[in-house]
DOKOL-830047 format. One line per 10 residues: their letters; for each residue x negated, y, z negated of C-alpha. Coordinates in pm, whole numbers, plus 32768, in hexadecimal, padded with zeros to 4 digits. Example, Ala and Ser with C-alpha at 12.3 -4.5 7.8 and 13.67 -1.06 7.14 Angstrom:
# DOKOL-830047
AS) 7B32 7E3E 7CF4; 7AA9 7F96 7D36
# end
This chain:
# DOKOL-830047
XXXXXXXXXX) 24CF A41A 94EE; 24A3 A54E 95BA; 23EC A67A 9503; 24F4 A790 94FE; 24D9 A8B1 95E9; 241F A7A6 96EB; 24BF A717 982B; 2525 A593 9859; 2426 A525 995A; 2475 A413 9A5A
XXXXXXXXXX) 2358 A34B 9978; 241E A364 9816; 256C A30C 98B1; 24B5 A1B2 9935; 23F2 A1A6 9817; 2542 A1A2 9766; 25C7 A0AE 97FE; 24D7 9FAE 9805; 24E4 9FCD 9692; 2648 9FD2 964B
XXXXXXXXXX) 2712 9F61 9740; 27CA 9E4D 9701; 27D3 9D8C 985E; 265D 9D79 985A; 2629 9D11 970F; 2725 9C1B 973C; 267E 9BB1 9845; 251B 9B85 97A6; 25BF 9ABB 9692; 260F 99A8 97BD
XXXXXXXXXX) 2500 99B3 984D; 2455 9975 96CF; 2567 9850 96C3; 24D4 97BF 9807; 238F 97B8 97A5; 23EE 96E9 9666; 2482 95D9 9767; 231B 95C8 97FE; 22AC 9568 969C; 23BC 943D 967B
XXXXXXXXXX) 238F 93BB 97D8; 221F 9395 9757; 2274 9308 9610; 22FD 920D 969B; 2198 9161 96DA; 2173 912C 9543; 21F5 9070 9486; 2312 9075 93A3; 2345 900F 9258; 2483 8FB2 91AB
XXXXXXXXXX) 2505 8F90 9010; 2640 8EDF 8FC5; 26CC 8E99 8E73; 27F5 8E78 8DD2; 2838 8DF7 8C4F; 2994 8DBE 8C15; 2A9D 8D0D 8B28; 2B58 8BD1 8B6E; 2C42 8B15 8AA0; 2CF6 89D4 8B54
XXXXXXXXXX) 2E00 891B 8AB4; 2E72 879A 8B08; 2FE7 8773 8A9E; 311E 865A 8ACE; 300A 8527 8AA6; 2FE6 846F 895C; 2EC3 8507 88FF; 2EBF 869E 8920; 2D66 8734 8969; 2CDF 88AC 895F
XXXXXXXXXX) 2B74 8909 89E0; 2B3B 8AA3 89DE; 2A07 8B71 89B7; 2910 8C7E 8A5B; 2833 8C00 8B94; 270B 8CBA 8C7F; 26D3 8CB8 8DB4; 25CD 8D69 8E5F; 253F 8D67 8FAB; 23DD 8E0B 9042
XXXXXXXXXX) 2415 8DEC 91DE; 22CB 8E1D 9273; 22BB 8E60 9436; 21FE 8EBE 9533; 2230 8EF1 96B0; 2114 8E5D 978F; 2187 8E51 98FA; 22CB 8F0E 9984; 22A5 8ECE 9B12; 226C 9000 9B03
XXXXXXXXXX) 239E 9097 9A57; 22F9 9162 993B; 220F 9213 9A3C; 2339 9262 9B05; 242A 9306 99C6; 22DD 93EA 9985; 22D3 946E 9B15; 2442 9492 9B1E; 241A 9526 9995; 22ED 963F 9A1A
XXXXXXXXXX) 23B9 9657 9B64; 24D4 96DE 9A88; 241F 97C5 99BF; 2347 9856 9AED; 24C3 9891 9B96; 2539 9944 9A4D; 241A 9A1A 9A29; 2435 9A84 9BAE; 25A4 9AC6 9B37; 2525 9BB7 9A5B
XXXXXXXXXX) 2433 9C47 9B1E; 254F 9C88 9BF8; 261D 9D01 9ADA; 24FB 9DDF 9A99; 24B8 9EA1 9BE7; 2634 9EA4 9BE6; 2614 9F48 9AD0; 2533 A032 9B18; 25E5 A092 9C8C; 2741 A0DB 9B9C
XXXXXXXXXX) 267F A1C1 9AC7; 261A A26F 9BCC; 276C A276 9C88; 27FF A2F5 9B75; 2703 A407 9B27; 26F4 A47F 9C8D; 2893 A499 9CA8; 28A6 A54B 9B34; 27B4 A630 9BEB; 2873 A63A 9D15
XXXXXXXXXX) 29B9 A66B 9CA2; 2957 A78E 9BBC; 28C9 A82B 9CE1; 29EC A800 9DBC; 2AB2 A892 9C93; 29D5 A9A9 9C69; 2A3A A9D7 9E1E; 2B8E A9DF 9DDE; 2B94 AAEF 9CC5; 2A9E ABBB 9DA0
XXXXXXXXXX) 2B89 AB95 9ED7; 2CC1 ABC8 9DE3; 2C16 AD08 9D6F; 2BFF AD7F 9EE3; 2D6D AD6A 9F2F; 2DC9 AE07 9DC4; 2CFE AF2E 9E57; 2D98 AF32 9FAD; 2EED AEF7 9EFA; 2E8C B02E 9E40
XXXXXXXXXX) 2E40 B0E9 9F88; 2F44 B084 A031; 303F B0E8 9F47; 2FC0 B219 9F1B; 2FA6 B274 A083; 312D B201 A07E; 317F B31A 9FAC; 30B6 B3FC A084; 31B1 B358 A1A8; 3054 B2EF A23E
XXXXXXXXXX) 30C2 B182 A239; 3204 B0AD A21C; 32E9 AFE9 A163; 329E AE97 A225; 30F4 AEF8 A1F4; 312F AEF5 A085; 31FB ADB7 A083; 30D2 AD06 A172; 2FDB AD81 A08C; 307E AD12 9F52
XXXXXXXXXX) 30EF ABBB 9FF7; 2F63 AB81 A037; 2EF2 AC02 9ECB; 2FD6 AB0E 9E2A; 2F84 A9E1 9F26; 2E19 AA2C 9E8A; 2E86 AA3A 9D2F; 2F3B A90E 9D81; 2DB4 A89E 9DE4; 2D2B A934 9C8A
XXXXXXXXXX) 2E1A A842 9BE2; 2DAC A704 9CB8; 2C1B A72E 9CAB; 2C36 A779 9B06; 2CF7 A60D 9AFF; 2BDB A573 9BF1; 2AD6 A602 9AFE; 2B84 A553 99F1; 2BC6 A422 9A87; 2A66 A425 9AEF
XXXXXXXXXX) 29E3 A47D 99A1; 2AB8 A329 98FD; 29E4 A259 99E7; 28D9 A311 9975; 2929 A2B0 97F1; 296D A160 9860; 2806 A0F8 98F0; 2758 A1E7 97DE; 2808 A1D0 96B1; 2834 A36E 9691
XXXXXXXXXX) 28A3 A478 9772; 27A2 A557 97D8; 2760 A6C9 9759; 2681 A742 988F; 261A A695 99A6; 24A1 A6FA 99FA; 2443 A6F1 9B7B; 2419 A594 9C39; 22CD A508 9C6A; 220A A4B8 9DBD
XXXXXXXXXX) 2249 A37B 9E39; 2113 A262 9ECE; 2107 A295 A044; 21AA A15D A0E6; 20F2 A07E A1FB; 217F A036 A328; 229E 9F1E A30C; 21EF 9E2B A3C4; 211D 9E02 A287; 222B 9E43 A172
XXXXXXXXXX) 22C0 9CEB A248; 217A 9C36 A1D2; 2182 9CD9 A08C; 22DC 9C88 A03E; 2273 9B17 A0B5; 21AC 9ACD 9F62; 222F 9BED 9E75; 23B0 9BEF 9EA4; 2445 9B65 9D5A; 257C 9B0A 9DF8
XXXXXXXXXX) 24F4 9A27 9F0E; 23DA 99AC 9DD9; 24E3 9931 9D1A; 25B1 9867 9E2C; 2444 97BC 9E97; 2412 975D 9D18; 257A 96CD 9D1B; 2531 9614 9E55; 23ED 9583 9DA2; 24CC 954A 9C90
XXXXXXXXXX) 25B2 9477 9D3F; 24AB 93BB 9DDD; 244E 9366 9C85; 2598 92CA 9C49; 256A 91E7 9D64; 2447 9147 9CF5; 24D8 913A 9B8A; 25F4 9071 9C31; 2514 8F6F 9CDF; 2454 8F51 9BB8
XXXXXXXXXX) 25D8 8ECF 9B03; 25AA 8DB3 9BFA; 2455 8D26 9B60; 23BE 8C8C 9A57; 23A0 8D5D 9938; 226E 8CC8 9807; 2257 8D63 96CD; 21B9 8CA3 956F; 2297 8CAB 942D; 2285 8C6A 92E7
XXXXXXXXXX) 235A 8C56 916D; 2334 8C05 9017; 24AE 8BC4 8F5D; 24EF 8B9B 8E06; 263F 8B0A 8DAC; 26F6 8A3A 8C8A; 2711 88EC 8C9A; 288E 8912 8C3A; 293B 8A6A 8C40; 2966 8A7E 8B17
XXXXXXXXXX) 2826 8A63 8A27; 26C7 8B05 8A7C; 2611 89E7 89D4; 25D1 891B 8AE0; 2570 89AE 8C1F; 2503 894E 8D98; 23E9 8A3A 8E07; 2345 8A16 8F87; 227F 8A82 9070; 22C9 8A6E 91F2
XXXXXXXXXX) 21D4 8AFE 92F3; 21D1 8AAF 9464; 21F0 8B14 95E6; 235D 8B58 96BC; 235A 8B71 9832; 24D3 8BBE 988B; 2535 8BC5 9A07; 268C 8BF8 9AA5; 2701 8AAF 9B7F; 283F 8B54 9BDD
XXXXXXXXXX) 28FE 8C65 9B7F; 2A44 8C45 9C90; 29AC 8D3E 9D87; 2980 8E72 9C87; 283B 8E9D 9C8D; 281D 8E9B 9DE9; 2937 8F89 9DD9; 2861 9080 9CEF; 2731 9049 9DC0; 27F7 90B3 9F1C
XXXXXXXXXX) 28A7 91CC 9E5B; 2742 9243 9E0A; 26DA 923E 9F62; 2802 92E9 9FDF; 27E7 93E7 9ED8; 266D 944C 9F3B; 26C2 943E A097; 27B8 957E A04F; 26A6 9624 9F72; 25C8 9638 A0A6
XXXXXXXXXX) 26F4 96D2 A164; 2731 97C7 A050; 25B2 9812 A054; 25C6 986B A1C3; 271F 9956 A164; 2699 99E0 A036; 2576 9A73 A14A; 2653 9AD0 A244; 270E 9B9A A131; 25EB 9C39 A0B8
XXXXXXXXXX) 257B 9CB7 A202; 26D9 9D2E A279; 26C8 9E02 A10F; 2554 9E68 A152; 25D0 9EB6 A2E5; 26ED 9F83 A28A; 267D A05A A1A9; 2529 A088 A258; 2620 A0F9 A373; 26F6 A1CF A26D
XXXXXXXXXX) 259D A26C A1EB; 2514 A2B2 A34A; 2682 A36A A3A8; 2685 A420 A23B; 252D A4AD A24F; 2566 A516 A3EB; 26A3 A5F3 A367; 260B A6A9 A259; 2532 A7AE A32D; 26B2 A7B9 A3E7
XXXXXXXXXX) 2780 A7FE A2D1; 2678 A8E9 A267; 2697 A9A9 A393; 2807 A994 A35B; 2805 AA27 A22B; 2709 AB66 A284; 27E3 ABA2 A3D1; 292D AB91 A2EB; 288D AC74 A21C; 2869 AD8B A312
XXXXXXXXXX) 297C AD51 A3BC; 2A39 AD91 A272; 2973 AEC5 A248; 2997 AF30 A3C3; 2B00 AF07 A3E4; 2B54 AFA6 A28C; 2AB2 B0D8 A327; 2B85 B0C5 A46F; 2CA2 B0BB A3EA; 2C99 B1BE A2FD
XXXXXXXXXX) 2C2C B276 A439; 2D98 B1F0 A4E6; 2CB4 B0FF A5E2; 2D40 AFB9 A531; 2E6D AF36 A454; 2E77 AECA A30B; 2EB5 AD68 A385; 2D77 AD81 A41A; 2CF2 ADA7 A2D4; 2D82 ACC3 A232
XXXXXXXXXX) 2D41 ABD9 A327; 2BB5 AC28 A305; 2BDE AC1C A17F; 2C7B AABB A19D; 2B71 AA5A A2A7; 2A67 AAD9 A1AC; 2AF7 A9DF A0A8; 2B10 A8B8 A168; 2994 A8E8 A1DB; 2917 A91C A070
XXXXXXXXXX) 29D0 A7D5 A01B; 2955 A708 A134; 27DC A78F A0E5; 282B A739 9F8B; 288A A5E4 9FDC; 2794 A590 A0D1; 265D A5D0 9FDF; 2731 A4EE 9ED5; 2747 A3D8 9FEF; 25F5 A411 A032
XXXXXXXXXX) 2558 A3A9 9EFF; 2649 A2AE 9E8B; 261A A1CC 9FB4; 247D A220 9FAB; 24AD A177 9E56; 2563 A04E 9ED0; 24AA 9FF0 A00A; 2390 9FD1 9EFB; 249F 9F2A 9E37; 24ED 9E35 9F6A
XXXXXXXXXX) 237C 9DD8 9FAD; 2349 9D6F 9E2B; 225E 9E6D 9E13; 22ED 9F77 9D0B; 2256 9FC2 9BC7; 227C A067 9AA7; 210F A102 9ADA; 2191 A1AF 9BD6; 2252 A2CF 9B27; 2135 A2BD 99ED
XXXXXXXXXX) 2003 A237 9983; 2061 A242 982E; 217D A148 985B; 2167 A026 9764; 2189 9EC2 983E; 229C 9DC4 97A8; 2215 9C8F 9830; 2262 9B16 9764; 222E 9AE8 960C; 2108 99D9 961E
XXXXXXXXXX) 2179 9865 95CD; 2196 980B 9494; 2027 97A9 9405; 20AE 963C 93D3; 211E 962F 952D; 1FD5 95A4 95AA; 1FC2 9498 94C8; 210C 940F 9549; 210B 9284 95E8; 1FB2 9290 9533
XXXXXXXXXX) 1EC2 91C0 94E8; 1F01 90D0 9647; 1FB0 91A6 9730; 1EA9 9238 9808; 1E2C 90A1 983F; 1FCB 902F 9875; 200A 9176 994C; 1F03 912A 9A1C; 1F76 8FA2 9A22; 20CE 9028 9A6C
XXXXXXXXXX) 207E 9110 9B9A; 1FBD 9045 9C43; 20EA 8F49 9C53; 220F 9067 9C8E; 22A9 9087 9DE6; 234D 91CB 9E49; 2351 91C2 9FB7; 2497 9248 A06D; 24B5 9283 A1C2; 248C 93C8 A242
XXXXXXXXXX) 25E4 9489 A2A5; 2643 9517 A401; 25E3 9668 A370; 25FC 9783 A48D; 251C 9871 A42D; 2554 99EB A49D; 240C 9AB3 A4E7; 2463 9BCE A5A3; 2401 9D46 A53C; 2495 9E27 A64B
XXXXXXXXXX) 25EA 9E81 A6CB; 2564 9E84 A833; 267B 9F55 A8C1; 268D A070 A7FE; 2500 A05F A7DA; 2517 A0C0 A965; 2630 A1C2 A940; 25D4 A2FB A975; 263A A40E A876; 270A A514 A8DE
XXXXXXXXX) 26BC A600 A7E3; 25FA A769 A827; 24FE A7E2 A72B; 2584 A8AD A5DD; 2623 A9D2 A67E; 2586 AB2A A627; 2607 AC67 A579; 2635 AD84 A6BC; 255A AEA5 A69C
# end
């Protein structure tokens, strides 16, 4: 909770959120859950160990012969199954790659889910601010034309001005009332999307922090190579998949494992008293001779099925570094507008001033001034805007080259990374399967050919890169 009387800083709100809200902590339970299917795949090494038994009533009748005949009573059976997998071609190695696979995809997932996170926070901080601020425009400029309603109408009863300048005046203070009204419902919409990603609406919203400095895109390219969640998460699926393939060869080769039972059972089923009890221990080597062309099927569906994963690796980068391109581009434009828009705003401001003067002096109309006073409004909102923009995308080009972090905005910020596997989780496929996974591998296949991936590796938009801009330097205030 926020002391009272103290601001919401950019920090608490993404401190909240990573706390509370519900999409990430969704997220970490899956990514838990994914973990856990690491610890089956390797369980699978061990060996299992069954009880059945079952003690039940029977009573039998003979009837319609000469000699009628009834047998009933209680018998138990009970069964101890005892196996033990010893050589998989290579399947059992290949369900724990395509099990890790999975759960390194999931946790890039959230990873993603996280910086996500943490760029929506911020979004949604730097509109409530924005929003207010435009607001808090719009009741300045409304405040301006209430006075030069005031004026006008005053001067009207002086005969100084006319009927048609009070009805232009009053049609431009309620088109900014009309304003008023639209900026409060932005703040509120913005401050529901605000809730949303916190979990509380916001009393005060303290200053924004600095941002990092960014390096040049050229290397946010390379960093986004090995730190972009996104593209992560479709290379673990395409090692995933890869998996699969060698899981399906191994379907089409012998598979050994040892077994072994002791039974207990009645003689009859219906008396305990005299009993068959045994002991059967041995070796099974099971191979498929032919199975109608399905598990060729599976294995060419498993091929064909990693071939598109190493497509969707390739797209998966190319979408990356259009996102990390465009709003590099976006951030570039933003930040060469504000000193623009600021000089906007300072020459609206004495122009507002300046032509105020002249026409109380008879140089200029009152349309001229309310044409400056709507100028002065639509420069404040743009400025307003612009620094918003600003920020936001600084936030997500870190966001789109993988590299955004809660430390960041605070140093205090607690990290949320994986609950640890389960203690017992090691001890999983135990005591033989670092001897059978190492028996396995060395017989498991994965190789797929390589796809006709066209890779994309250019970093400039050569003809705009030679244009020359047009633009003169931030225009000066006349002395």
């Amino acid at each position: 909770m926020i002391p009272a009387g103290r601001a919401e800083t950019l920090a608490d709100a993404i401190g909240n959120a990573y706390r509370n809200n519900p999409a990430l902590a969704g997220a970490r339970e899956i990514s838990r859950a994914a973990d856990e299917g690491v610890v089956q795949a390797q369980g699978a090494y061990g060996p299992s160990l069954t009880l059945s038994a079952q003690h039940e009533y029977r009573d039998a009748r003979i009837r319609g012969g000469i000699l009628p005949a009834r047998d009933d009573g209680f018998g138990t059976t009970a069964e101890l199954t005892l196996s033990q997998p010893l050589f998989t071609s290579g399947r059992l190695s290949s369900g724990v790659d395509a099990a890790r696979a999975n759960a390194l995809a999931v946790q890039a997932r959230l990873e993603e889910s996280s910086q996500l996170t943490i760029s929506d926070v911020v979004t949604a901080y730097v509109f409530l601010k924005r929003d207010i601020e435009i607001y808090g425009v719009a009741i300045e400029i409304y405040d301006l034309l209430l006075k030069q309603r005031d004026q006008t109408i005053s001067r009207y009863r002086l005969q100084d001005s006319t009927a048609p300048d009070v009805d232009q005046t009053l049609n431009r203070l309620e088109l900014a009332a009309g304003r008023v009204i639209s900026s409060r419902a932005n703040v509120e919409t913005s401050a529901a999307r605000y809730r949303n990603l916190v979990g509380h609406y916001p009393a005060e919203l303290a200053p924004l922090p600095i941002l990092p400095d960014l390096p040049a895109l050229e290397v946010l390219y390379q960093q986004a190579e090995t730190r972009n969640p996104s593209l992560a998460a479709f290379r673990f699926a395409e090692a995933g998949s890869r998996a699969a393939v060698a899981s399906a060869r191994a379907e089409m080769m012998p598979q050994i494992g040892a077994y072994a039972s002791a039974l207990r059972t009645p003689v009859t089923p219906y008396q305990n008293s005299y009993r068959q009890e045994s002991v059967t221990a041995g070796v099974r080597m099971t191979m498929p001779l032919y199975s109608g062309g399905q598990m060729s099927a599976n294995l060419r569906a498993a091929k064909n099925r990693n071939l598109a994963d190493q497509q969707f690796v390739e797209q998966a980068r190319r979408d990356m570094r259009e996102r990390l391109a465009s709003d590099w581009s976006q951030l570039d434009a933003a930040q060469a507008s504000l000193p623009r828009f600021t000089a906007a705003v300072e020459a609206a401001e004495r122009a507002v001033d300046g032509v105020k003067r002249q026409e109380t002096a008879g140089i200029r109309t009152l349309r001229d001034v309310l044409d400056v006073t709507n100028d002065l409004l639509s420069a404040r909102t743009a400025a307003v805007q612009a620094r918003a923009d600003a920020y936001v995308l600084h936030v997500n080009v870190l966001r789109d080259a993988g590299i955004l972090r809660v430390e960041m905005f605070s140093r205090d910020s607690a990290t949320f990374a994986n609950s640890p596997t389960h203690p017992l989780g090691e001890l999983a496929g135990m005591p033989l399967r670092p001897l059978l996974d190492a028996l396995d591998r060395a017989a498991k296949n994965d190789t797929v050919s390589r796809a006709q991936v066209q890779l994309e590796y250019s970093f400039n938009f050569d003809a705009m890169k030679q244009d020359t801009s047009p633009l003169q330097p931030v225009s000066q205030p006349v002395q």
